[in-house]
N, CA, C and O atoms as a DFTB+ gen file, in Angstrom:
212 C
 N C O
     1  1      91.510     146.100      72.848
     2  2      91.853     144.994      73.709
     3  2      92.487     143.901      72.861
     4  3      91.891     143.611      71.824
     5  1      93.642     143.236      73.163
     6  2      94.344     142.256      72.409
     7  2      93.235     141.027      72.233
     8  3      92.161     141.058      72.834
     9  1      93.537     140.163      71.524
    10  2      93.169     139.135      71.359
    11  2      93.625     138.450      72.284
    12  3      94.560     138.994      72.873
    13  1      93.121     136.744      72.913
    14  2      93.503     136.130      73.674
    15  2      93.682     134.783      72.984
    16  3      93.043     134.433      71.992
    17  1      94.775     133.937      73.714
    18  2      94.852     132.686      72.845
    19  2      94.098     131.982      73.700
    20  3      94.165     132.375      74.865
    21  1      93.309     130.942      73.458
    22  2      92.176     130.472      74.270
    23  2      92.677     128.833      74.137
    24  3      92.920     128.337      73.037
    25  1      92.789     128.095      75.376
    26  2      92.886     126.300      74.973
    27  2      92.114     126.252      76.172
    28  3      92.142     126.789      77.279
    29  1      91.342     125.330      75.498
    30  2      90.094     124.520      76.094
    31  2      90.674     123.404      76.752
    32  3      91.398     122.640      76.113
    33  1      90.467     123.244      77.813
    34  2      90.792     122.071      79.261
    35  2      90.001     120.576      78.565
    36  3      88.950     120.708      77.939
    37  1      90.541     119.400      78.730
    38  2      89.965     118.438      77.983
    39  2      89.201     117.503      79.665
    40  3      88.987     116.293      79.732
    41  1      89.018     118.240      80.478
    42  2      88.270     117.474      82.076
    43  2      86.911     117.191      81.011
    44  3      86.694     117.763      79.943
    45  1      86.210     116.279      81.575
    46  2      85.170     115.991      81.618
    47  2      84.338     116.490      82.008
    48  3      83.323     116.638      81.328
    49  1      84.475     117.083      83.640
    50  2      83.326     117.498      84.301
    51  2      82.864     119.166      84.174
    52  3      81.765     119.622      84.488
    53  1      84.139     119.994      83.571
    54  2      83.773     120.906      83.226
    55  2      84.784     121.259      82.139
    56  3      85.605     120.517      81.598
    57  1      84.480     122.901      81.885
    58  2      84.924     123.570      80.811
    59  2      85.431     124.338      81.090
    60  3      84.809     125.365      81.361
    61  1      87.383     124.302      81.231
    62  2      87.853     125.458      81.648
    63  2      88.960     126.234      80.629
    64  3      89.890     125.675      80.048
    65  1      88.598     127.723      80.564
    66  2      89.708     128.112      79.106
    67  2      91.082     128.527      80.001
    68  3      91.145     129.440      80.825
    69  1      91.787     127.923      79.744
    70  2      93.198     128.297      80.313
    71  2      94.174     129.405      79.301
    72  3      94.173     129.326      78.073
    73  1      94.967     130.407      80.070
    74  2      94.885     131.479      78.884
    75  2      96.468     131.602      80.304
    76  3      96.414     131.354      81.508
    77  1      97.862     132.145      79.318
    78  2      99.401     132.946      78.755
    79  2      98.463     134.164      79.765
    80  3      98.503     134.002      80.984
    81  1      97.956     134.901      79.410
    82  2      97.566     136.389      79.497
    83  2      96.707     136.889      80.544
    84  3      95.496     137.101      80.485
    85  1      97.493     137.045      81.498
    86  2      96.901     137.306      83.049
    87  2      96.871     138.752      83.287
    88  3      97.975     139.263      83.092
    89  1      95.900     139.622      83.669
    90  2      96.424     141.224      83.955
    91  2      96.834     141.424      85.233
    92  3      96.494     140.897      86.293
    93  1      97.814     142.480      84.894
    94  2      98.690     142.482      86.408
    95  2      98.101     143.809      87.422
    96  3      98.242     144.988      87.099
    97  1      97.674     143.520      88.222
    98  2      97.144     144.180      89.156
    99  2      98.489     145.173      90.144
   100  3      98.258     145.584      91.281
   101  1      99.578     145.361      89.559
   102  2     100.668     145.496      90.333
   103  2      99.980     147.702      90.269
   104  3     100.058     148.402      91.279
   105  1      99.666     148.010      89.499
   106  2      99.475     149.674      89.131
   107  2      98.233     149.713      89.504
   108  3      97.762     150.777      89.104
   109  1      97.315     148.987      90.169
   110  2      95.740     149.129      90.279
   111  2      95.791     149.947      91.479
   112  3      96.216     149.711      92.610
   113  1      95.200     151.070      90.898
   114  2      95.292     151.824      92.432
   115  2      94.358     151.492      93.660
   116  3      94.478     151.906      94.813
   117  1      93.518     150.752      93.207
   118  2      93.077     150.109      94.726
   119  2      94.336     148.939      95.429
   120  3      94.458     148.841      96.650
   121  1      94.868     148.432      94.829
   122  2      95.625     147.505      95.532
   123  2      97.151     148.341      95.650
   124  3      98.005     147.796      96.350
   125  1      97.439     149.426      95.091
   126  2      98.458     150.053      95.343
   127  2      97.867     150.830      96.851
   128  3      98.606     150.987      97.823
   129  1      96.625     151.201      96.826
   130  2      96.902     151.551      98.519
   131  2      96.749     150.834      99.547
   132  3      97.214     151.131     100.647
   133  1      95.923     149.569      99.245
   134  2      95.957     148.584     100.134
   135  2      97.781     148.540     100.242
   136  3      98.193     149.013     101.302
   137  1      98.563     148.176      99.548
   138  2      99.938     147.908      99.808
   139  2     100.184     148.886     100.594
   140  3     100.555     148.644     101.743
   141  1     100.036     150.142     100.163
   142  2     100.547     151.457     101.498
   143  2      99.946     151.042     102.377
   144  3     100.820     150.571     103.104
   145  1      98.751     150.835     102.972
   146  2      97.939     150.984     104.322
   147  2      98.909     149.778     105.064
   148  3      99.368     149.993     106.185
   149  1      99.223     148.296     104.236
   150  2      99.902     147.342     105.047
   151  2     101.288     147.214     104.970
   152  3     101.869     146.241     105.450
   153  1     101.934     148.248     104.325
   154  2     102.745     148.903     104.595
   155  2     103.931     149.262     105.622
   156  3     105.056     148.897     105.964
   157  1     102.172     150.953     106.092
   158  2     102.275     151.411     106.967
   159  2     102.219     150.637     108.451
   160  3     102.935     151.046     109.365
   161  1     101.176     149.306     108.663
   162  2     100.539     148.971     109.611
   163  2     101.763     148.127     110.112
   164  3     102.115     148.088     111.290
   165  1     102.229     147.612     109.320
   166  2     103.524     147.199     108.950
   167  2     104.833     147.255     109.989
   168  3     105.336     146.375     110.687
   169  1     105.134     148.510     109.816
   170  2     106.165     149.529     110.080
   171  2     105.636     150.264     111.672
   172  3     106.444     150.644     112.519
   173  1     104.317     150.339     111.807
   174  2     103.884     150.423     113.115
   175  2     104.156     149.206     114.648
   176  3     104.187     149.575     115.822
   177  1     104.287     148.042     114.245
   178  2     104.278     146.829     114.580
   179  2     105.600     146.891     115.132
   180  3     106.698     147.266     114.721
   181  1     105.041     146.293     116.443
   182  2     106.940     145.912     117.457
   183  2     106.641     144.248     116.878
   184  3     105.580     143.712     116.560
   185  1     107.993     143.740     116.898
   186  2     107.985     142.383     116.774
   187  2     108.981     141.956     117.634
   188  3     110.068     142.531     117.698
   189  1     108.461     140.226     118.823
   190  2     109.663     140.492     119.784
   191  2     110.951     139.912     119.036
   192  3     111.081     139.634     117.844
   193  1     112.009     139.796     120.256
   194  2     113.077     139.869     119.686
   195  2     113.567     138.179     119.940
   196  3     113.679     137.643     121.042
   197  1     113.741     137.724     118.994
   198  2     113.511     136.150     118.948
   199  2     115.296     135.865     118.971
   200  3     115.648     134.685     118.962
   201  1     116.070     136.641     118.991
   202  2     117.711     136.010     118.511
   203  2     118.324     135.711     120.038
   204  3     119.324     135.001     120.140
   205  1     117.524     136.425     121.516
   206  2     118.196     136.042     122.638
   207  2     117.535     135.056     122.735
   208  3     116.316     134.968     122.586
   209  1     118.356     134.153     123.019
   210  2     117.959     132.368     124.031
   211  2     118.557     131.932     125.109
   212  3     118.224     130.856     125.608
């Protein structure tokens, strides 16, 4: 696991490490099928047709 660069938040009321190095959830296969399921649910869906007035 890489190292992380760590800076400490200067708030008063708490202690927060703010960190560059976020993991990307884009390949997580739980959220890769959530994306298919809404997707699909998606693509099931009539939407009306808003351009006649």
């Amino acid at each position: 696991m890489p190292q992380l660069k760590k800076i400490a938040n200067s708030n008063k009321y708490t202690n927060v490490i703010v960190t560059d190095n976020v993991r990307s959830y884009a390949n997580d296969p739980f959220f890769a099928k959530k994306l298919e399921d809404a997707k699909k649910t998606l693509s099931n869906l009539t939407w009306p047709d808003t351009s006649k007035k």
